[in-house]
SEDODREN-561119 format. One record per residue (C-alpha): residue number from 1; z negated, x negated, y. Coordinates in pm, 1 decimal, padded with zeros to 6 digits, always signed. Last residue first. Example, Ala and Ser with C-alpha at 12.3 -4.5 7.8 and 13.67 -1.06 7.14 Angstrom:
2
+-----+----------+----------+----------+
:   k :       c3 :       c1 :       c2 :
+-----+----------+----------+----------+
:   2 : -00714.0 : -01367.0 : -00106.0 :
:   1 : -00780.0 : -01230.0 : -00450.0 :
+-----+----------+----------+----------+
//
This chain:
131
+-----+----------+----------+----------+
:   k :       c3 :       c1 :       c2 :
+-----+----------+----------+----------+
: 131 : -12248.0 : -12266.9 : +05934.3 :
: 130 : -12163.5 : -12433.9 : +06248.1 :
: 129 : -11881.3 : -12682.4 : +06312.6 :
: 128 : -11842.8 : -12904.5 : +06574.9 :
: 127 : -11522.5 : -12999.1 : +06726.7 :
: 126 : -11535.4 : -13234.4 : +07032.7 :
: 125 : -11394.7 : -13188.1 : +07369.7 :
: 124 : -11763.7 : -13079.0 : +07501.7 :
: 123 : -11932.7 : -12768.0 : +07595.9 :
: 122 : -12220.5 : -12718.6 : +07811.7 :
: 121 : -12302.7 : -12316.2 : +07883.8 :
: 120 : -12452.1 : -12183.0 : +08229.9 :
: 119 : -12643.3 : -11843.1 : +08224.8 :
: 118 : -12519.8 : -11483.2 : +08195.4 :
: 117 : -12353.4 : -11536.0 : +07920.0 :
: 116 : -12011.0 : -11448.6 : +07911.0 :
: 115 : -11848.4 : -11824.9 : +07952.2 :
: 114 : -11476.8 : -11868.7 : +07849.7 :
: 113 : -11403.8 : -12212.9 : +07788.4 :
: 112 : -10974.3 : -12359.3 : +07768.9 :
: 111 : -10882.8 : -12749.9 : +07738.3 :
: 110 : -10498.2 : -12774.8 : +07795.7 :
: 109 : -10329.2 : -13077.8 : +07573.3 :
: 108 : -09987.0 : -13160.6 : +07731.6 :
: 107 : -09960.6 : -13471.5 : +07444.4 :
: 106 : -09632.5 : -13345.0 : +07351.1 :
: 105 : -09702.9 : -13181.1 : +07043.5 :
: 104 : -09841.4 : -12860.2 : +07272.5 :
: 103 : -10168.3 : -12903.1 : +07198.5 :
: 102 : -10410.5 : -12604.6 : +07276.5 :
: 101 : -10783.1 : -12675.0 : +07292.3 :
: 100 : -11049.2 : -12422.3 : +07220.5 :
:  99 : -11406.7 : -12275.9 : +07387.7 :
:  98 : -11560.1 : -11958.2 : +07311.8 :
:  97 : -11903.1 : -11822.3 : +07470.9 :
:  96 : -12052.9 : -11512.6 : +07431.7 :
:  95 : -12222.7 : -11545.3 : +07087.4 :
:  94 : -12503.3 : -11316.9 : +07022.4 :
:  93 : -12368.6 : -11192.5 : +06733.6 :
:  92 : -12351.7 : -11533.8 : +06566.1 :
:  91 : -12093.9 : -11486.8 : +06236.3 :
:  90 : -11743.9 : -11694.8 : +06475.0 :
:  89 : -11998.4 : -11983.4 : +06628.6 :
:  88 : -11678.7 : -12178.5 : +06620.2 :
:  87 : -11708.3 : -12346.9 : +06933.4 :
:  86 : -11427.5 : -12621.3 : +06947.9 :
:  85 : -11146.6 : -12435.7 : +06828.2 :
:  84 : -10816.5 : -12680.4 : +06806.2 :
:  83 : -10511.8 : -12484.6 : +06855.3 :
:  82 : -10179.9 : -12631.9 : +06778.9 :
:  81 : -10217.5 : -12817.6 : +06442.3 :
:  80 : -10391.1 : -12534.4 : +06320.0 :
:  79 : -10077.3 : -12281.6 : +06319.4 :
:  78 : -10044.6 : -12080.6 : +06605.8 :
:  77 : -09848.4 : -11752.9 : +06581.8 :
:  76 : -09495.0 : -11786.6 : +06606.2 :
:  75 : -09282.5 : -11763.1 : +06936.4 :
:  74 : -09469.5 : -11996.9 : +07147.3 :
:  73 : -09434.5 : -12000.5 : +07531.6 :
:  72 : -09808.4 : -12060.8 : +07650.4 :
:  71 : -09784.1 : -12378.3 : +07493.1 :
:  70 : -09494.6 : -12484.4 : +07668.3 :
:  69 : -09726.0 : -12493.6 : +08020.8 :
:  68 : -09534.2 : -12507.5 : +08354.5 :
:  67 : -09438.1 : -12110.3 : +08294.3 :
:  66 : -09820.4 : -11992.1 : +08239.5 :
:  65 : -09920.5 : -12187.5 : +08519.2 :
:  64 : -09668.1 : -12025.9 : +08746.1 :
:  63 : -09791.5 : -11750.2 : +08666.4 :
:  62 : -10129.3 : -11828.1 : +08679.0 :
:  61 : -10042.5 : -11894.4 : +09060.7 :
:  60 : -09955.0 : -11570.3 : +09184.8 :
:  59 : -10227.7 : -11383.7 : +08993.5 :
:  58 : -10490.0 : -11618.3 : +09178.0 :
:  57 : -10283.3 : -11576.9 : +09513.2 :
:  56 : -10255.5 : -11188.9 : +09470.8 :
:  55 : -10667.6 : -11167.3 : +09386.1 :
:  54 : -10762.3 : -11415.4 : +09709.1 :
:  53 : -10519.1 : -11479.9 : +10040.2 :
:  52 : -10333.4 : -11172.4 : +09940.8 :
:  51 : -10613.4 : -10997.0 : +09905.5 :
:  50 : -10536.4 : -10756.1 : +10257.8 :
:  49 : -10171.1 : -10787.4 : +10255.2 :
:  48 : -10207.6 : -10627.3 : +09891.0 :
:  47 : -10458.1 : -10359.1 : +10019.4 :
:  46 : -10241.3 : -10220.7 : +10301.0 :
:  45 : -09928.7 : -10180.6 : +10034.3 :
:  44 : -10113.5 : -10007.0 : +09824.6 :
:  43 : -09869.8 : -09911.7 : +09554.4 :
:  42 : -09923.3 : -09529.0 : +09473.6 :
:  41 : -10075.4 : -09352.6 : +09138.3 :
:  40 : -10427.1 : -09314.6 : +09294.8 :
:  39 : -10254.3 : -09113.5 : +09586.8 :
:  38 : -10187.8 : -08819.7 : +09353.5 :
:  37 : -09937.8 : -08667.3 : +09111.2 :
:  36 : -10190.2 : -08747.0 : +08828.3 :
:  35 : -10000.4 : -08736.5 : +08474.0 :
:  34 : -09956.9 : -09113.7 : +08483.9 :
:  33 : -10342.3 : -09176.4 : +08563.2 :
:  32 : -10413.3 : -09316.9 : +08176.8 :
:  31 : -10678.3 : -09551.1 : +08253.8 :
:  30 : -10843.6 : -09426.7 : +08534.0 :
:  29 : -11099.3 : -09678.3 : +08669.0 :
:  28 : -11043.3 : -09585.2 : +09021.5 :
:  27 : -10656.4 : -09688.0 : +08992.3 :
:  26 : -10828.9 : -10052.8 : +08955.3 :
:  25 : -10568.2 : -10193.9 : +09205.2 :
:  24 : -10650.8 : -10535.3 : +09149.1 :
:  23 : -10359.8 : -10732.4 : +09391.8 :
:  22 : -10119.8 : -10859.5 : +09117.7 :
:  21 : -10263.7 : -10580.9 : +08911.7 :
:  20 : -10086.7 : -10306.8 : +09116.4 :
:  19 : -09784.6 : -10249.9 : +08954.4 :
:  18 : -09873.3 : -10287.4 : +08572.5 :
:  17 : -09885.5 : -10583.7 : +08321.2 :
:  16 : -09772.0 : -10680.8 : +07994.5 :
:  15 : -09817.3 : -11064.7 : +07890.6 :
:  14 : -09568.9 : -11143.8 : +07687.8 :
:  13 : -09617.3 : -11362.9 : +07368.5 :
:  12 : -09949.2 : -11590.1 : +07339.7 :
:  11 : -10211.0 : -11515.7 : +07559.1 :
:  10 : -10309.1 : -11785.3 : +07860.0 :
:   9 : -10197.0 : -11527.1 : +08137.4 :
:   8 : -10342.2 : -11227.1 : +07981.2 :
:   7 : -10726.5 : -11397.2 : +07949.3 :
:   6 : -10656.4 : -11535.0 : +08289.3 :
:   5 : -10589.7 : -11193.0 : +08400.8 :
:   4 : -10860.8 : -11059.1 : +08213.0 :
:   3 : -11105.6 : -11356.4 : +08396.7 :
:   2 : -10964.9 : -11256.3 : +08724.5 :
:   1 : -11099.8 : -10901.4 : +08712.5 :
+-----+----------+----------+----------+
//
């Protein structure tokens, strides 16, 4: 669950979330609970205490990651002299691993890798292109 959040956190524009993700309440998996007049709907209160020292800190402190960093804060889509893509394996299907650089024009470069194999991936700073 922390990988979507950073996924959220590190998106450009606003990132929309719900009461409850702060502390991962899943709502059992149900999607679209607003018509249930149930428990499932209610702010666990118990449960945020509880992960406070884990999910709610995590949350916590991407957002304040998110508002340190201007390139989180752009109001245009990214033009190529503000994203650098480092893997570009973009026609491999069996592909799960993505790594880019956002520059900010200030030198506040942040380095970004999401891994979804299920074994270790090396990357390094440096573009290479695959075709």
């Amino acid at each position: 669950m922390k990988n979507f959040h950073l996924a959220l956190m590190i998106s450009q524009g606003t990132p929309m979330m719900l009461m409850g993700d702060e502390y991962g309440h899943t709502r059992r998996g149900n999607n679209n609970s607003y018509g249930h007049d149930t428990a499932i709907n209610n702010f666990q209160w118990g449960q945020l205490e509880a992960k406070k020292n884990d999910h709610f800190r995590f949350f916590s402190k991407m957002i304040k990651f998110r508002q340190s960093h201007s390139v989180f804060k752009k109001e245009n889509f990214l033009d190529k002299n503000e994203i650098t893509w480092l893997e570009d394996n973009w026609y491999n299907e069996e592909s799960r691993f993505l790594a880019f650089t956002l520059h900010d024009g200030n030198g506040g470069d942040i380095y970004l890798a999401f891994n979804a194999h299920h074994f270790f991936c090396q990357s390094s700073n440096t573009f290479t292109t695959t075709k």
